[in-house]
N, C-alpha and C positions, 0 to 999 in steps of 0.2 A: 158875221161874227167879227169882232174888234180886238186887234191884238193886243194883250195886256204887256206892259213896260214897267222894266222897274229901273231907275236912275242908280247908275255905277258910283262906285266913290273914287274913284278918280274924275269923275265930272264926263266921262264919254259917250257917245250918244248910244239910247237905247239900245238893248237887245229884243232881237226877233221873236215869236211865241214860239216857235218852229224850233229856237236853238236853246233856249231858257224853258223846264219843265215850267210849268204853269203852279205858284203854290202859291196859296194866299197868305197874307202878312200874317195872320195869326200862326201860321206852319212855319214860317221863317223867324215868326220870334222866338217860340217855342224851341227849335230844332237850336237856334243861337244860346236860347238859356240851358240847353241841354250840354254844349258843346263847352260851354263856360263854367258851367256845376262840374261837370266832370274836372277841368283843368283846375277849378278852385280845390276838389277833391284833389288831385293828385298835388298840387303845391302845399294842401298840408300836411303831407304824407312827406314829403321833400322838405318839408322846413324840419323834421328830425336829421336832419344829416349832418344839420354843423356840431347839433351837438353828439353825434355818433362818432365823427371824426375828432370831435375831442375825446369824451370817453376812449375811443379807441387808440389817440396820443398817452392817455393818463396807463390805459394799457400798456402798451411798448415803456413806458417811463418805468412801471413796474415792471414789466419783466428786465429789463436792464439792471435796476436797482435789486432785482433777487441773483441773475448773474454777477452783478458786482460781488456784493453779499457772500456767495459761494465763492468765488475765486479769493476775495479777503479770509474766510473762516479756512481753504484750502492753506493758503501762502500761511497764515499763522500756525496751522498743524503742523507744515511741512517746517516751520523757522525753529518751534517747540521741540519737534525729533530732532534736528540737528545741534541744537543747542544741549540737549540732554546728551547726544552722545558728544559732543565736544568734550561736557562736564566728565563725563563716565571716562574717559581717554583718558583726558588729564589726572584724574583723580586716580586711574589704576596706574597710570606710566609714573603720577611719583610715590605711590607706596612700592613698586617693583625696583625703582631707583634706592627706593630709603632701607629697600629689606639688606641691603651690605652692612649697613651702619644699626639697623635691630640687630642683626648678628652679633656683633659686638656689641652692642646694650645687654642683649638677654646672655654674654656671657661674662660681662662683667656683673652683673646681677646674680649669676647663677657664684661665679668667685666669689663674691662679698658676703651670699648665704653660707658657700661652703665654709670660707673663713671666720666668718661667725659662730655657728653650727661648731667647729671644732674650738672653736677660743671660749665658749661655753659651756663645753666639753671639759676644756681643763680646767677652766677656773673651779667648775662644780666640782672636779676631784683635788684640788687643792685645798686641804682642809688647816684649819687655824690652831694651832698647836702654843704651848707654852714656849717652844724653845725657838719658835720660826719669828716670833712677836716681841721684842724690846718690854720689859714692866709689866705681860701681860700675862700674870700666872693664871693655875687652873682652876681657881677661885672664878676670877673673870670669864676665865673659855667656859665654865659652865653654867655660867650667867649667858653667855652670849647664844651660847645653844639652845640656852631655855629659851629665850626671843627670837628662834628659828634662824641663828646665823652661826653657819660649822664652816662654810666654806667662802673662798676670795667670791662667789657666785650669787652670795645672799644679800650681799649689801654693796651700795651703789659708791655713797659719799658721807662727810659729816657733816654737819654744820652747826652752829651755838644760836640757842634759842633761852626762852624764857622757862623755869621749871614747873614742872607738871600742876607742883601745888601751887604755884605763883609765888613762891619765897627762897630765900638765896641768891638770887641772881639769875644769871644765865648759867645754864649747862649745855653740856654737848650730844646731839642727838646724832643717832646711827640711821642713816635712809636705809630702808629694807628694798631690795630688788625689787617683789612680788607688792612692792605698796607701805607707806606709813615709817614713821621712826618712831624712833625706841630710844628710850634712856638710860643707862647701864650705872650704875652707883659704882664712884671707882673708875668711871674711865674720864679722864678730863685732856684738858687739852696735851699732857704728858703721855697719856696714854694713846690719845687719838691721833694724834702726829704718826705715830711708829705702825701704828693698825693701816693706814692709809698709804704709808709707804710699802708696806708689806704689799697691799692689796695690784697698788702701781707695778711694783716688782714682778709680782703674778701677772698679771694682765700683759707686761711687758714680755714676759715668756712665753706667754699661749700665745701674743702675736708672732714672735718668733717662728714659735712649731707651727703653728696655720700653715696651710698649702699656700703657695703661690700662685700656682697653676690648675687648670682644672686637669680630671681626669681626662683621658685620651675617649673612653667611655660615653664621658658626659659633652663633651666638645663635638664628640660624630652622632650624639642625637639631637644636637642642637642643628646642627649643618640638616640632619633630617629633616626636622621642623621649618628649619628656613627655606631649603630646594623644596617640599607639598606646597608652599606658601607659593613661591616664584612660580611654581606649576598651577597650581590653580589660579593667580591673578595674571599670567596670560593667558591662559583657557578665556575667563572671563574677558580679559582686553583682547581676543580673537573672538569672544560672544558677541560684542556690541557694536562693529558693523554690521553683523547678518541682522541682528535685533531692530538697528536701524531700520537697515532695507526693508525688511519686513515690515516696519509700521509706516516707513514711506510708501510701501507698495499698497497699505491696508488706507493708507491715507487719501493713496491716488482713486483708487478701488471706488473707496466713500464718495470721492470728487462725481466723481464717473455719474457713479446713481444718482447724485444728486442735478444733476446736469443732465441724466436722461432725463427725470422726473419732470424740469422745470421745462424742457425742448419740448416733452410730450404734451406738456398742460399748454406753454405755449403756441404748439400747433396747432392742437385743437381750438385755443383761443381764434387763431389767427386763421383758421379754414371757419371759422362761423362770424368772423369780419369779412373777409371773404365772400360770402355769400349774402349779409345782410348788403354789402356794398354794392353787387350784381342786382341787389333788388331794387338797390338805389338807380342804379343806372338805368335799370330797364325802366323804372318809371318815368328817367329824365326823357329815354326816349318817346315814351307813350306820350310823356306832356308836349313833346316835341312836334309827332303826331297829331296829335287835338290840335296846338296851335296852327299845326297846317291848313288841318282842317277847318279850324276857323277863319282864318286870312283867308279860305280859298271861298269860303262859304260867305265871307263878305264880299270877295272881289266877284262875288256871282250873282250875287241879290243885294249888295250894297245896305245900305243904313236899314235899323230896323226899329228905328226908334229911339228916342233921345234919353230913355228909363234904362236902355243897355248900354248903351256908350261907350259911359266910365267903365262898366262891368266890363266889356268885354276890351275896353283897351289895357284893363289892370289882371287881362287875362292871357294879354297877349305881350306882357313885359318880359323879358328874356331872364332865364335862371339866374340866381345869385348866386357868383365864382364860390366855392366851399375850397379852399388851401389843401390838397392833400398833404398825407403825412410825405417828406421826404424817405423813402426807402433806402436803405442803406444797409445792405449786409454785413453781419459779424461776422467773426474768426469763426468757422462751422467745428463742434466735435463729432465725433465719432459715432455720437446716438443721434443727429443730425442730419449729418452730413448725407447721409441715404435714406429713404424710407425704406423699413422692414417691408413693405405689401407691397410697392407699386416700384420701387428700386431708383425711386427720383429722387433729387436734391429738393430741400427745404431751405433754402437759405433765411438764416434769421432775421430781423428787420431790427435796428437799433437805432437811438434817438441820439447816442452817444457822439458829442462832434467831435470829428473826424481831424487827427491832427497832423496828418500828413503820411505818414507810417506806422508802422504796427506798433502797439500799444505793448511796452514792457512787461514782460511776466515778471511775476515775484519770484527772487531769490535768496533762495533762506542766508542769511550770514552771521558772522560771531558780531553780538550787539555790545555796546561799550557797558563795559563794569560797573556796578553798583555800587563799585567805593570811589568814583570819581566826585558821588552827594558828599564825601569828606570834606575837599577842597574848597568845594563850593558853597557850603556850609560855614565853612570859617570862615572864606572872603565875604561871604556873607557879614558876619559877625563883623568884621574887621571895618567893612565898610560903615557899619551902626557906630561901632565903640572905637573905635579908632586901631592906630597900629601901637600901641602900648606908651600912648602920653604918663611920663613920669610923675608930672603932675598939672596941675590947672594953666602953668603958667607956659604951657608947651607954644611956641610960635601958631597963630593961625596959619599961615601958609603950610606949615608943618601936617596940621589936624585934616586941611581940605585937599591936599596934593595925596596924603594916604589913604584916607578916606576917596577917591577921586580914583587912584590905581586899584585899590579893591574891587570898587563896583564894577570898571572895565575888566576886570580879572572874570568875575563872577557873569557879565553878561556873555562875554567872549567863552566861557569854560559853558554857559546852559545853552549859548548859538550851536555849539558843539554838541555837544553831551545828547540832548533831546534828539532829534533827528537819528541820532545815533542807537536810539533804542526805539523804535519804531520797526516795526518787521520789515517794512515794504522798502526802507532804507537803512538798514540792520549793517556796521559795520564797525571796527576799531576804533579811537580817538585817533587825531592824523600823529603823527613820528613828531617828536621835539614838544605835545603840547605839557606832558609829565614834568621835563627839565623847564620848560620856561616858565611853570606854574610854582616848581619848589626855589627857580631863580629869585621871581617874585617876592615868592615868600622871605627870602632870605633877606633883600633887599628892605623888606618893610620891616623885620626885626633890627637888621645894619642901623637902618634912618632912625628908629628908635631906641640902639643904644650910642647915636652920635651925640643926641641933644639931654641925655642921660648922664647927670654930673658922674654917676656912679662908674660907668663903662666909659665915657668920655676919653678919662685918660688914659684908657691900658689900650692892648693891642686887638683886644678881641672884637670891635666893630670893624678895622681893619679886614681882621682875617674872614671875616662872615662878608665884607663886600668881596673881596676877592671870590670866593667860594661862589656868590651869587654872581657874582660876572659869568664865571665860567659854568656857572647851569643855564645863564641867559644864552649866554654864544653859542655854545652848543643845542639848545633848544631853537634858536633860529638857524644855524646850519641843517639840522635837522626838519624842520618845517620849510625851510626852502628847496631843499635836496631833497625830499623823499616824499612829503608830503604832498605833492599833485600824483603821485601812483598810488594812493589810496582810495579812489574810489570817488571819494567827496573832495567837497569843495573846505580848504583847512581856512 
């Protein structure tokens, strides 16, 4: 019997029958096409990974973006409660400031009733007699009755108007208290003089008698009314920190679930990447495996045909690098930071680049005022229409140096302003920008009543730059002095 040989592909001389099983070409190509199906099988099973490892990038991207998401909706609940009680503070500290000065309104009020009250008092008993009235016998006093007027109380004033029937002239009409005048045949302007003095005279004596003062009575139920006031608006301004707390705490609370919710969905996510990833690997080994198997199964029987070749050399090309995701732990919470069942850490995976140190939380702060849109508003305007050209023939350097300081007013006041009402950087306007905005201002009125033949010559464009000097200087002493301990950048 003749030993069969089969040629090594390194070119080394035969193997023995003795040390090589005896297989026929047909069993060696077969065994090679089998070894090569399998790895072309497992390489397309492996070519899902790049796009697994994106998916599972687009993943982490969303859970970052739902994290972010809550911590924004957090910080804006939390800036909302602070800002509401800032408003509630303020608003109670100055009606509990203002209730001295209602005290006195509502007792000056209550005097002005009482003394009315009694000045209509006596007028209504001061009745109109023939012998109290100059010319005005009882002819007339029971004319004047008959038109509902007996006392200084029923009638106001005269005055001369046109006659009822429209002929004669003018007569003189009696204003009735309660509404309308009246014409009295007989009473003219002789008569009406001495009725009106009489009436002056009255009125002039019930001012007299009027009280001056309130009762002692009516002053200690007023004090009443003011101390339940004073007492219930600190009650209330001692309600609205706890109120606060309270919805900060309901606010944190909300945080909380929301954040366990989003850690549990992405655990879960992230433990079934996890495992589709271990299936990944263990197949890389298995292909790792086969390709042994085949390199070994060629360096043992060598070539097996020039139909496998290409196949089994494009079987035996090394895996293509797939980029994992960089892993990068978050800041862990509370529903996190431990598992309920197994007592391990979960550290979260974030895609969020990393800027050297911990990432700012939001803190709630007082956001600049909503009438600062005034200012800006009008430089606005100002910079459009000008700063009050007197007329066409105003110098151009005049029209574009005003126009020119508005706009800077206006861009410089919204660099500010914006930023400033944002929650996430929520803070005051910096110290001196109020004085160098009304300096400004003053300034751009000055320039316009310099070239104003009208103001030209008097003193008052003088006095308005002075005034705007000293809002400017002190608006820059102020923004240079105080203005870097704000926070921002002035």
């Amino acid at each position: 019997m003749t030993d069969s040989t089969t040629t090594r592909r390194d070119g080394s001389a035969p193997a023995r029958a003795a040390t090589v099983p005896s297989l026929s070409p047909s069993d060696v190509r077969a065994e090679r096409r089998r070894l090569i199906e399998s790895i072309r099988a497992l390489r397309r099973l492996l070519g899902g990974r790049r796009s697994f490892e994106l998916a599972d990038r687009r993943r982490l991207n969303r859970e970052a973006r739902d994290r972010g998401r809550a911590e924004a909706a957090h910080g804006k609940a939390l800036q909302r409660i602070h800002e509401r009680q800032a408003r509630q503070e303020a608003s109670l500290t100055r009606r509990l400031n203002g209730l001295d000065g209602k005290r006195d309104s509502q007792e000056r009020q209550a005097l002005a009733v009482l003394r009315r009250e009694s000045i209509e008092r006596t007028l209504g008993s001061t009745y109109l007699t023939s012998s109290e009235v100059n010319g005005i016998g009882r002819g007339l006093v029971r004319d004047l009755a008959a038109q509902g007027i007996r006392t200084a109380a029923d009638f106001t004033r005269v005055s001369w108007g046109r006659a009822p029937n429209g002929r004669g002239g003018d007569v003189l009409y009696i204003h009735r208290a309660k509404g309308g005048k009246v014409h009295i045949n007989g009473i003219g302007e002789h008569r009406g003089r001495p009725l009106m003095d009489w009436r002056r005279s009255a009125v002039a004596r019930a001012e007299a008698r009027a009280p001056r003062e309130l009762p002692p009575d009516e002053r200690h139920r007023i004090a009443e009314i003011i101390e339940a006031e004073r007492t219930r608006l600190g009650q209330e301004l001692a309600e609205v920190p706890r109120t606060a707390e309270a919805a900060r705490a309901e606010a944190v609370r909300s945080h909380a679930e929301v954040l366990d919710r989003l850690a549990a969905g992405h655990r879960e996510a992230a433990e079934r990447a996890r495992e589709r990833r271990a299936e990944f690997d263990s197949m890389a080994e298995q292909l790792r495996d086969l390709q042994a198997r085949l390199s070994a199964h060629i360096d043992r029987y060598g070539d097996a045909g020039r139909r496998i070749t290409r196949a089994q050399a494009r079987a035996l090309r090394p895996l293509p690098d797939v980029p994992l995701l960089p892993a990068m732990p978050s800041p862990r919470t509370s529903s996190d930071s431990e598992s309920p069942i197994t007592g391990t850490s979960h550290p979260r995976v974030s895609l969020i680049k990393a800027t050297g140190g911990p990432q700012p939380q939001p803190a709630p702060g007082v956001r600049a005022s909503l009438g600062w849109l005034v200012p800006i508003v009008f430089f606005a305007m100002t910079a459009m229409a000008g700063a009050g050209e007197p007329d066409a023939t105003a110098p151009l350097w005049f029209s574009i140096g005003t126009r020119l300081v508005a706009l800077t007013i206006v861009v410089d006041l919204v660099r500010l302003w914006i930023p400033r009402r944002r929650w996430r950087t929520a803070s005051p306007m910096p110290s001196g920008t109020g004085p160098l905005a009304t300096g400004t201002l003053l300034a751009l009125a000055a320039s316009g009543m310099f070239i104003d033949p009208e103001f030209s010559t008097s003193g008052a464009p003088w006095a308005v730059s002075v005034a705007s000097g000293f809002f400017l200087l002190g608006g820059v002493l102020l923004r240079t002095g105080k203005g870097k301990s704000n926070g921002a950048p002035s």
